[in-house]
Short mmCIF file of the C-alpha atoms (twelve columns), coordinates in Angstrom:
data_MODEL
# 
_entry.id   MODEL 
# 
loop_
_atom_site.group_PDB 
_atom_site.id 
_atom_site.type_symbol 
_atom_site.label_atom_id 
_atom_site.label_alt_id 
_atom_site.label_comp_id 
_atom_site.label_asym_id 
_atom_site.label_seq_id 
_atom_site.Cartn_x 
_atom_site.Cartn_y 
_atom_site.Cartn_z 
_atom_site.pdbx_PDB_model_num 
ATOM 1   C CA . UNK A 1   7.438  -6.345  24.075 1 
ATOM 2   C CA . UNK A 2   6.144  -9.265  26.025 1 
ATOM 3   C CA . UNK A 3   8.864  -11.848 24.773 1 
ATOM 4   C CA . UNK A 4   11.119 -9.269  27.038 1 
ATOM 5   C CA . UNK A 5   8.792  -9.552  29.993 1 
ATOM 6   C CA . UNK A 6   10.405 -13.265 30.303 1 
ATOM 7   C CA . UNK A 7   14.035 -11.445 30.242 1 
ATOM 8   C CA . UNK A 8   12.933 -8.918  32.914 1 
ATOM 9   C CA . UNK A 9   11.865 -11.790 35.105 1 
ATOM 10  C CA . UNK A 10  15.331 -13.421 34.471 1 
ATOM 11  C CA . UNK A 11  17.354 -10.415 35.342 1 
ATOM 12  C CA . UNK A 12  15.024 -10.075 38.129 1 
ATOM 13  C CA . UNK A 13  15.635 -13.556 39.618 1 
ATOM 14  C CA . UNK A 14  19.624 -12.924 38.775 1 
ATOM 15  C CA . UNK A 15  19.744 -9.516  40.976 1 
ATOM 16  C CA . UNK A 16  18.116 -11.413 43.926 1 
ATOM 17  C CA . UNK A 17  20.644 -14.384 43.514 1 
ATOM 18  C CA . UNK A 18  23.609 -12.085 44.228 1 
ATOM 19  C CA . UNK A 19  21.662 -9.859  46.492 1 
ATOM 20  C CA . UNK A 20  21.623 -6.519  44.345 1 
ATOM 21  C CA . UNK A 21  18.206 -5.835  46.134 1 
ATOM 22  C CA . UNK A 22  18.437 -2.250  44.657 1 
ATOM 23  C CA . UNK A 23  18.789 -3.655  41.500 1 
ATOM 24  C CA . UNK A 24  15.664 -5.859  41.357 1 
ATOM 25  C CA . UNK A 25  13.059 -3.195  43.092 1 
ATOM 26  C CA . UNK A 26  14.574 -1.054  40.248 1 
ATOM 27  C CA . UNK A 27  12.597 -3.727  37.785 1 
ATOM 28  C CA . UNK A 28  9.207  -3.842  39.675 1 
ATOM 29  C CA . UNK A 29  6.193  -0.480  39.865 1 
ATOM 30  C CA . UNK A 30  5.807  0.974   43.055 1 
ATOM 31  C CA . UNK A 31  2.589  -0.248  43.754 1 
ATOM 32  C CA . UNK A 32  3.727  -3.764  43.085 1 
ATOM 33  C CA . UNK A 33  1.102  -6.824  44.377 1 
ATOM 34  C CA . UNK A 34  3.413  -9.877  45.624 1 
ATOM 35  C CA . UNK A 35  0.909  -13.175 46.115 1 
ATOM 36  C CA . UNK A 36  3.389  -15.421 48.150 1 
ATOM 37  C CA . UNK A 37  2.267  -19.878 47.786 1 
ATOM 38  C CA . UNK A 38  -0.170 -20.973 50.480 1 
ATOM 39  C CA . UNK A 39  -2.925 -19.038 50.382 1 
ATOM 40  C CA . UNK A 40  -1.078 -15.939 52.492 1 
ATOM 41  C CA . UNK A 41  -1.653 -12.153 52.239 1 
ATOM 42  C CA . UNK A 42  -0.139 -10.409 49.292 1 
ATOM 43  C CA . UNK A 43  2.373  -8.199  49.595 1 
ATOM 44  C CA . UNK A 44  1.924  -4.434  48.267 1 
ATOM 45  C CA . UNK A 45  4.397  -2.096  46.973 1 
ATOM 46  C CA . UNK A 46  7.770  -1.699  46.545 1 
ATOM 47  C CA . UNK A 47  9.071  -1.095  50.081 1 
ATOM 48  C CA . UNK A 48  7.203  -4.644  51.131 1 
ATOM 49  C CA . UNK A 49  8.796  -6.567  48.056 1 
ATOM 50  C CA . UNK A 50  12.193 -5.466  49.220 1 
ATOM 51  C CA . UNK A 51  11.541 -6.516  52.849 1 
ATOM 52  C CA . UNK A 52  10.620 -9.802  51.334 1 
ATOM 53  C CA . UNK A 53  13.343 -10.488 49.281 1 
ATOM 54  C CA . UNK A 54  15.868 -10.035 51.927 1 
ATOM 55  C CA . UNK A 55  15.247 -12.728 54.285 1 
ATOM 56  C CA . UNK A 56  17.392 -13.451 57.278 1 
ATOM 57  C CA . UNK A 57  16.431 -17.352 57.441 1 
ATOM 58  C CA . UNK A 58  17.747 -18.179 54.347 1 
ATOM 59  C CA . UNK A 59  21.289 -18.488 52.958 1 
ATOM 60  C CA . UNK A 60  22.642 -18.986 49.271 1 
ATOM 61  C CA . UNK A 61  19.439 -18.625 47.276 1 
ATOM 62  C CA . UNK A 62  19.328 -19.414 44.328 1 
ATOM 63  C CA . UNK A 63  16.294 -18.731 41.866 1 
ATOM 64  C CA . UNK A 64  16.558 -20.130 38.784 1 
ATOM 65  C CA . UNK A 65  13.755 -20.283 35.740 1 
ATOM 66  C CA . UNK A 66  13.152 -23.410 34.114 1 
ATOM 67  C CA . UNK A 67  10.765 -22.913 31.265 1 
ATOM 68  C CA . UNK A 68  8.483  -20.015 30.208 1 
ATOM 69  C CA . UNK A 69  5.069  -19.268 28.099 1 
ATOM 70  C CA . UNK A 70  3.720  -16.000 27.414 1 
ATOM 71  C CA . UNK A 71  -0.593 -16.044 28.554 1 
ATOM 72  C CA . UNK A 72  -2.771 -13.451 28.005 1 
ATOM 73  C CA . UNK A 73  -2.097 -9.712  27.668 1 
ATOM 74  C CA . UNK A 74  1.527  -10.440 28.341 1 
ATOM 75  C CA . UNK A 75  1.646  -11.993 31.475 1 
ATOM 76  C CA . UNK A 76  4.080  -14.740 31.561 1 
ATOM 77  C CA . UNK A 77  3.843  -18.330 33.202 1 
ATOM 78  C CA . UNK A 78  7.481  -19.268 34.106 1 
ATOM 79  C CA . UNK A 79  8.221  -22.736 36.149 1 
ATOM 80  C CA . UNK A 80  11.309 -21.630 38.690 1 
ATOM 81  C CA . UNK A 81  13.526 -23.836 41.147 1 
ATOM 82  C CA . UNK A 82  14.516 -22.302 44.390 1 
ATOM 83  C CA . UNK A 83  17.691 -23.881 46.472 1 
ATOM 84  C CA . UNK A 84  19.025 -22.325 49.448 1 
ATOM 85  C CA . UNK A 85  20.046 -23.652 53.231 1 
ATOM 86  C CA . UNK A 86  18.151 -22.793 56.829 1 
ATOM 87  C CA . UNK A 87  20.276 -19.466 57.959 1 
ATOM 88  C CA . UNK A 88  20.097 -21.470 61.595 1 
ATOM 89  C CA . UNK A 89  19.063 -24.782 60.842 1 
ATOM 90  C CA . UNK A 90  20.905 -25.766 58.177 1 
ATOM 91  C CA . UNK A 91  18.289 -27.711 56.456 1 
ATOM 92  C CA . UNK A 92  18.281 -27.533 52.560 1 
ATOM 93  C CA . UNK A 93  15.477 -25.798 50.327 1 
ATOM 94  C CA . UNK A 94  15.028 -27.371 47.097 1 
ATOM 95  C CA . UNK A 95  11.731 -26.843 45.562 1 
ATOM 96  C CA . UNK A 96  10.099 -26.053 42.164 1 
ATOM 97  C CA . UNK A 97  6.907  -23.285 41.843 1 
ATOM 98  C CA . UNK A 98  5.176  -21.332 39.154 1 
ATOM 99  C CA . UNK A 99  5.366  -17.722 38.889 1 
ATOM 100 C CA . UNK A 100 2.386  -16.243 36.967 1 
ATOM 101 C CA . UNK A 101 3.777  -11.930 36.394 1 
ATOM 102 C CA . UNK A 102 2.006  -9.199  35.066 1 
ATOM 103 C CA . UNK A 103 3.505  -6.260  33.778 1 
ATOM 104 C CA . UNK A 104 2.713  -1.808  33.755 1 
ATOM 105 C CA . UNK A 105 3.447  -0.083  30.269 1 
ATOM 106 C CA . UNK A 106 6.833  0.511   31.242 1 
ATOM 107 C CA . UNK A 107 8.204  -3.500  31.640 1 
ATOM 108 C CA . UNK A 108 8.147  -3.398  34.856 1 
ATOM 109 C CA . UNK A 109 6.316  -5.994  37.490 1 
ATOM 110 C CA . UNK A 110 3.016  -5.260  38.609 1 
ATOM 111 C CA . UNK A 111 2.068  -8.355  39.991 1 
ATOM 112 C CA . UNK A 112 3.866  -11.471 41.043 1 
ATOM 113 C CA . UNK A 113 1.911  -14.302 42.230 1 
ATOM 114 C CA . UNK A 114 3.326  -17.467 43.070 1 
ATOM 115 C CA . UNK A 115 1.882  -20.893 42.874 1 
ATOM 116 C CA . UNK A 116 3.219  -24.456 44.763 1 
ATOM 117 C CA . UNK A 117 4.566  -27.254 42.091 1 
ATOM 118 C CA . UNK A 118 1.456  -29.087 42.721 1 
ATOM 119 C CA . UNK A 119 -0.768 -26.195 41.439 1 
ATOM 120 C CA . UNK A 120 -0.236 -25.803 37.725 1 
ATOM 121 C CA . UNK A 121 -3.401 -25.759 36.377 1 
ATOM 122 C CA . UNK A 122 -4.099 -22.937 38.919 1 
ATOM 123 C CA . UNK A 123 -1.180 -20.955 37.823 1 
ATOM 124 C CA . UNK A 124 -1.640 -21.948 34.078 1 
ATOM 125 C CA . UNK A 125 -5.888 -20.482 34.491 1 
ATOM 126 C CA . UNK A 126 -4.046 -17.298 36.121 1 
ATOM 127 C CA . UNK A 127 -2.004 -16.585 33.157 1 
ATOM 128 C CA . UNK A 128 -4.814 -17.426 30.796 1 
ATOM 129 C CA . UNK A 129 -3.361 -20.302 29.707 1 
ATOM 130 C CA . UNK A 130 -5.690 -23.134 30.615 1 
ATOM 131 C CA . UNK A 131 -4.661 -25.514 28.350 1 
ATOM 132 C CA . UNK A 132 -0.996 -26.856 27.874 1 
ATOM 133 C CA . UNK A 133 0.930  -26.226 24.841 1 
ATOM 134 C CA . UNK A 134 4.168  -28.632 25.438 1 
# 
């Protein structure tokens, strides 16, 4: 089951491309922990994650997942671009992260933590996968 944890994140990303927000809380539990970059305050449940994902500052998002590895228990490490343009500003977003996920019985994401391109090795310890295999 954990090789379709990576194709639940996929979808996941590919419902908040085109905005189906109903589509991608469907994919996530209830109680869901969201761990934005930066060192900020998680988000938790559901009903936050949604708020999240629909931001007015951004237009034309676009998440897309770049490479994958399955860590410890099923959690998977997946590398992910994110492009998009300043709702007001105009400025362009065009920046690579890793995502480390954990996942409830059913599939679905119980925790979503997010680390900046320059933090690998954090992300990598996170998904119990502290040394790298490619």
């Amino acid at each position: 089951m954990a090789e379709g944890h990576q194709e639940t994140l996929r979808r996941w990303f590919e419902a908040q491309n085109r905005e189906d927000f109903d589509a991608a809380i469907a994919m996530v539990h209830p109680e869901i922990v969201f761990v934005p970059p930066g060192g900020q305050p998680a988000y938790r449940g559901a009903t936050r994650v949604r708020r999240w994902m629909e931001p007015d500052a951004l237009h034309g998002q676009v998440i897309e997942a770049q490479e994958s590895e399955l860590g410890a228990d099923g959690t998977v490490l997946m590398k992910v671009r994110v492009t998009a343009r300043g709702a007001s500003s105009g400025i362009e977003l065009d920046t690579v992260s890793w995502c480390v996920s954990r996942f409830d019985e059913q599939g679905r994401i119980a925790r979503f933590e997010i680390f900046l391109e320059h933090e690998e090795d954090k992300a990598r310890e996170a998904a119990g996968l502290s040394e790298r295999t490619g």
